[in-house]
N, C-alpha and C positions, 0 to 999 in steps of 0.2 A: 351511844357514848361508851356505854361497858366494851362493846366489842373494839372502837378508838382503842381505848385506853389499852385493850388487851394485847393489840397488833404491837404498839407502841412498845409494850415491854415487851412484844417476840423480839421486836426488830433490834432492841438495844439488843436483847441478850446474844444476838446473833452477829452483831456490831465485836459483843466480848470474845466468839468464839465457840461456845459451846451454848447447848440450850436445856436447859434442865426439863422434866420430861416426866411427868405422872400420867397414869391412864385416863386422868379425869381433864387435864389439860391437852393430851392428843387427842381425847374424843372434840373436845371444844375446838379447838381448830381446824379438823375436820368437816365441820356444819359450822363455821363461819363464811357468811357472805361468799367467798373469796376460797372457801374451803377443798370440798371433796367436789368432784365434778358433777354428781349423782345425787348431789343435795342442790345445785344451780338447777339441774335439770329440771329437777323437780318444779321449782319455782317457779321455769317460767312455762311450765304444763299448768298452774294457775291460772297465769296472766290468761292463757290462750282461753280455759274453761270460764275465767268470767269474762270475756268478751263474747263468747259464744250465748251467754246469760245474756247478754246488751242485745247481741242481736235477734232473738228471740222475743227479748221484750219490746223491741222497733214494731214488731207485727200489732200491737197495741197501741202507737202513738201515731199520727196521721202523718200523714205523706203530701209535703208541698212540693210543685214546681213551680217558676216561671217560666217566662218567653217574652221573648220580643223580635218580632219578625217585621222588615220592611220591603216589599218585593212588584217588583214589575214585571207584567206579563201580557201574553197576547194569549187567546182561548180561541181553540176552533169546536165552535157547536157542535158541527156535525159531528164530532168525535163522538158526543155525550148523546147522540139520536136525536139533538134535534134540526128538522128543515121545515124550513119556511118559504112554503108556496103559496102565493095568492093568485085569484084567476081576474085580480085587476090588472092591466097595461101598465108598464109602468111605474107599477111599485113591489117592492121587494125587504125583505129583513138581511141584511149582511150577515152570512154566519161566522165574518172571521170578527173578534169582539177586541177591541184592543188596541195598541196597549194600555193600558193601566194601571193605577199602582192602588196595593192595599198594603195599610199599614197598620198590625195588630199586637198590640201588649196585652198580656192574658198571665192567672193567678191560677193553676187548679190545684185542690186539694182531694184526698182520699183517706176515709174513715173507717176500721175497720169496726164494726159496732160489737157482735156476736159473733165469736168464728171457738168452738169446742175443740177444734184441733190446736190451733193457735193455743191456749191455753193450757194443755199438755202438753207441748213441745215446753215451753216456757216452765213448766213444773219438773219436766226429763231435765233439762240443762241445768235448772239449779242441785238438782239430787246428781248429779254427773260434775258437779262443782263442788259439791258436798265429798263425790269419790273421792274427787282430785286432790282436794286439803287431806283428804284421812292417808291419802297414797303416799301425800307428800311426808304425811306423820310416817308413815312403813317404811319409807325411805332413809331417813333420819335415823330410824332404830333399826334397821341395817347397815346402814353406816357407822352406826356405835358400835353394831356387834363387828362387823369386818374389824373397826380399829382397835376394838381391844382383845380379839381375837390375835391381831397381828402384834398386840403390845405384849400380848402374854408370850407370843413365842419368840419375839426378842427377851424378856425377863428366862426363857427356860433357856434360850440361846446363850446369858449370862450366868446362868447357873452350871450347863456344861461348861463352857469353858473356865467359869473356877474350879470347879472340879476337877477339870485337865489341867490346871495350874498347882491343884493341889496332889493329883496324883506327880505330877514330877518333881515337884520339890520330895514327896516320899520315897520317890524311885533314886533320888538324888540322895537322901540321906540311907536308903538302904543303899548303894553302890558305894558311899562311904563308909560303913558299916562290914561288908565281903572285903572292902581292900585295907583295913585295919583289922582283920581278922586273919586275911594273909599274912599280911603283917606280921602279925603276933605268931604268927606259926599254927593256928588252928583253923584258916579256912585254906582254898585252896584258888587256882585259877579260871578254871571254869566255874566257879561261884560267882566271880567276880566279873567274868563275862557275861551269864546269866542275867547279874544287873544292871549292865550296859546295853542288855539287849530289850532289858523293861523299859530300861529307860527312854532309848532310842524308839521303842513302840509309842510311850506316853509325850513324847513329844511332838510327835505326828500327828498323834489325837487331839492334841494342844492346836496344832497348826489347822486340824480339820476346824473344830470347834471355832478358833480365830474368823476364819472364814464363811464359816453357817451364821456365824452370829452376823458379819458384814452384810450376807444376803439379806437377811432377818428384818436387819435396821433399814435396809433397801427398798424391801417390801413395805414398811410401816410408812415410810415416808412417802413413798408413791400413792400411799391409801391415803395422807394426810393433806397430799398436793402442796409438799413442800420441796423445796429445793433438795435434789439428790445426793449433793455434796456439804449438807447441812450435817453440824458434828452437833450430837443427842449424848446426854447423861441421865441415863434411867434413877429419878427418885423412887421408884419402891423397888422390893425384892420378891422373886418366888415363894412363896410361904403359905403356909396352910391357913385359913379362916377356918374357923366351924360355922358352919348355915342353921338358922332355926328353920326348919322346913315345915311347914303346915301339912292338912290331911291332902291327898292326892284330891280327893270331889271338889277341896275350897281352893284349892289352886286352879282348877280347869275352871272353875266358875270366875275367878279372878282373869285367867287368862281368855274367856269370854269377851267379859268385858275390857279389859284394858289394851288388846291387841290390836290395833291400828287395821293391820291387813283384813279383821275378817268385817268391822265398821267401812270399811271400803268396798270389800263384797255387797254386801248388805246393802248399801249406797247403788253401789251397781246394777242390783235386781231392780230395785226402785227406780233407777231410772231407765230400763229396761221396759218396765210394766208399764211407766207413762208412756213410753214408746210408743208402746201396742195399742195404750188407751187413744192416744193422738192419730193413728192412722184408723183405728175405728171411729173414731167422729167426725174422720173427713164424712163420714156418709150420711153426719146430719146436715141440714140445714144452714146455711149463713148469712147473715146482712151484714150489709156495706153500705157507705153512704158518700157520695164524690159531689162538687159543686166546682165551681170556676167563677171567672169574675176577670172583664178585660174592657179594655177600648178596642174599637176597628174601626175604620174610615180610610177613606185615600191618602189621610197624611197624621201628623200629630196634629195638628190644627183641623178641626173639622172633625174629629173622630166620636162616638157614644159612645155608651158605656153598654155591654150587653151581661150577662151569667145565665146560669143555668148550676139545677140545684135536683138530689135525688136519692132515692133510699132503693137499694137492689134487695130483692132476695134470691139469694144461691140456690138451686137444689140438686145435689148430684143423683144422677139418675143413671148413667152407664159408660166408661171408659175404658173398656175392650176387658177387663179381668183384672187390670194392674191395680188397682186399689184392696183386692180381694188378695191377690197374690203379696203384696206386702205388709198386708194384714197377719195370711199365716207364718209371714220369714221373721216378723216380728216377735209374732207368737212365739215360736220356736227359739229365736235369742233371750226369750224372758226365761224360758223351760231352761234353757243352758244357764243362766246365772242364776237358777235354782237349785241346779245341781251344783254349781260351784260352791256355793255358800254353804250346803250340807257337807259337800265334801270338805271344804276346808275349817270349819268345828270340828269335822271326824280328823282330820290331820292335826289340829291344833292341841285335840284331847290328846292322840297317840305323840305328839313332841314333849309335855309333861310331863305324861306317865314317864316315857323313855330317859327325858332328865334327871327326873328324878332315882329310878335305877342306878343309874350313872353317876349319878351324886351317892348314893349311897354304897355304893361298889369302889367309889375315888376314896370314900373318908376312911375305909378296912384297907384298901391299897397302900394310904398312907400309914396308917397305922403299923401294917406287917412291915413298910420299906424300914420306917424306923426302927422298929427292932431287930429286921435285917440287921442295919446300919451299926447297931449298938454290939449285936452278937458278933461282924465280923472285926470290928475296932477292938474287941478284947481277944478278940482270935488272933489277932495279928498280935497286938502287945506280948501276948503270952509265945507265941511263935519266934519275937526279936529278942525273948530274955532266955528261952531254948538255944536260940542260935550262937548267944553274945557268952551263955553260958560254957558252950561246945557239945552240948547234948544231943544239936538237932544241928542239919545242913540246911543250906538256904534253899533247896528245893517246897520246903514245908512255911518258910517266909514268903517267896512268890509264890504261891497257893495262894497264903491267906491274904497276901498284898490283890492279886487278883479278884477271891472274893471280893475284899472290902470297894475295891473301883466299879465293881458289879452294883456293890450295894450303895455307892455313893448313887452311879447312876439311874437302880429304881427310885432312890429316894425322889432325882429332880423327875424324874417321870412320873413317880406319884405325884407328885407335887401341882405338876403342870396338868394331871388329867383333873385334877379336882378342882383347882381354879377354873379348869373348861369347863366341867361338869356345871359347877354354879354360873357360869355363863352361859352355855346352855338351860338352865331353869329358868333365869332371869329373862332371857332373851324368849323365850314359850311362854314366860306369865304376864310378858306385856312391861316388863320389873326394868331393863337394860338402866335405863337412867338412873335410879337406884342405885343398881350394881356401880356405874360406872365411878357415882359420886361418893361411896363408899371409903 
């Protein structure tokens, strides 16, 4: 019903023209029904693992046929060895027998009572069903991560290009600035070219910017599986959060437990190991138990009723090696999703650690861009009351005009690496959802 309701106000607001646009509402539509193609997929890798459970559990529940046969035939004995000679004159056994008709309705069933393989296979499929839901979970929170990876670099995609909007309008009031100094008699001509030439640079940059951001929103959309000519207005902005970050041991311990991917391994081994266990107990013993139950006669009128009823026991005793030989390939796929599972803890601990670095390397990057930002804005101030003074020429204005476009730009580059850095931890500690809802 929530997800109705939700479509319903995409589809108005897109009725309006534009769609308003938070990281928390592009992840959500993303992993709606309908959404990312990689979240369907998933889904019906489901359906597929639990019918695979259905059919495994069939090995458990009996097996009916019927029949109904009604048939005319002629038999020649001698086919079958037998002849009939007598050493009377006279008389003899026809061996040709026929024709005649038999007509047979029959019920059989088959029970499998005791079978140790059957019942591993049946324990592999559900811990292989188990994978597949936890896969499906990894799937999910990599598809949050992809979209609000992509959200964020549409938000730094809108942070360059104000920034190119705001370097031109400066370029624009310093080239006002040279040609009212001309003016006045204290600046000159190549000054004022000088800022026709920033200018003409920072418009360019404007128009690069325009363009990175179009791709940006191109890409987010493709990742959302929405319509590519869909018009998006971003609700939040690039900005710094601060993270309370816990001790590195509780975070890897957290990210233990709440990471989908390594409950999926884990899963995997287990159903691996019932594998192994299931092809070692073909080599026990099994009973089975089959019966029937029918009419036969020459017609439906005149026909009895016959069955027959029986308990087998299996015992495998030799089938060239193949039971042996699948035994050790088995073996060896458990050993492989042995290693995987150690390997990917030891990858999952090194993704933490490495966030976390990152995250604390993003929050001093931020930090320094700011006071960049602040040292070159007074540098400039003081360079345009130099220049408007007559002290200084505008060579010493574009300097500091350039630093300060420098320092607008670490700023959104701090900006952006530290929002990824906390996406990156979130996205290591199992957190995404979290993060996204934030």
């Amino acid at each position: 019903m929530r997800t109705s309701i939700f479509f319903l106000t995409a589809a108005f607001t897109f009725a309006q023209g534009i769609l308003p646009l938070s990281m928390k509402r592009a992840v959500e539509i993303a992993l709606a029904p309908d959404g990312n193609t990689r979240v369907a997929l998933a889904q019906e890798s489901i359906q597929q693992a639990q019918q695979r459970v259905e059919q495994a559990r069939a090995a458990f529940l009996p097996t009916l046929d019927a029949s109904v046969s009604d048939r005319r035939q002629v038999t020649n004995l001698r086919a079958f060895g037998f002849s009939f000679e007598f050493p009377i004159a006279g008389f003899s056994i026809p061996s040709i027998v026929g024709p005649y008709t038999v007509f047979d309705a029959r019920a059989t069933a088959q029970q499998s009572v005791l079978n140790f393989a059957d019942m591993k296979r049946y324990q592999a499929t559900k811990a292989s069903l188990g994978a597949v839901r936890s896969e499906s979970d990894s799937t999910r929170n990599s598809v949050s991560d992809e979209v609000a990876r992509d959200y964020l670099a549409c938000l730094r995609a809108d942070a360059v290009r104000d920034t190119a909007r705001a370097n031109v309008e400066l370029s624009e009031s310093l080239l006002q600035l040279a040609q009212r100094q001309r003016t006045a008699g204290t600046g000159t001509g190549i000054e004022v070219t000088r800022a026709d030439v920033q200018l003409a640079n920072d418009r360019q940059r404007l128009i690069r910017a325009e363009n990175d951001r179009a791709r940006a929103i191109l890409q987010l959309l493709k990742t959302m599986s929405l319509r590519l000519d869909s018009a998006v207005e971003f609700t939040d902005k690039l900005a710094y959060r601060p993270a309370d970050v816990a001790a590195a041991e509780a975070l890897i311990e957290q990210a233990r437990k709440a990471r989908p991917e390594l409950t999926t391994q884990q899963r995997r081994e287990e159903a691996a190991r019932l594998s192994y266990g299931a092809v070692r107990s073909e080599r026990l013993p099994s009973i089975g138990a089959s019966g029937d139950f029918g009419t036969i006669g020459p017609a439906i009128v005149g026909s009895h009723g016959t069955y027959s009823m029986g308990v087998s026991l299996r015992i495998p005793v030799f089938d060239g090696g193949r039971r042996e030989a699948r035994r050790e390939e088995t073996f060896s796929q458990f050993k492989q999703e042995q290693l995987r599972t150690r390997d990917l803890g030891q990858q999952i601990e090194l993704q933490v650690r490495q966030a976390l670095e990152s995250l604390r390397s993003a929050a001093a990057e931020v930090e320094a861009a700011r006071n960049g930002q602040t040292l070159a804005e007074s540098e400039l101030a003081q360079a345009r009351r130099r220049y408007e003074a007559g002290v200084a020429n505008s060579v010493e204005v574009i300097d500091a005009q350039t630093r300060l476009q420098r320092a607008r730009d670490n700023q959104v580059i701090a900006l952006y690496d530290h929002n990824v850095a906390r996406l990156d931890l979130a996205t290591a500690t199992g957190a995404i959802a979290e993060y996204v809802n934030q």
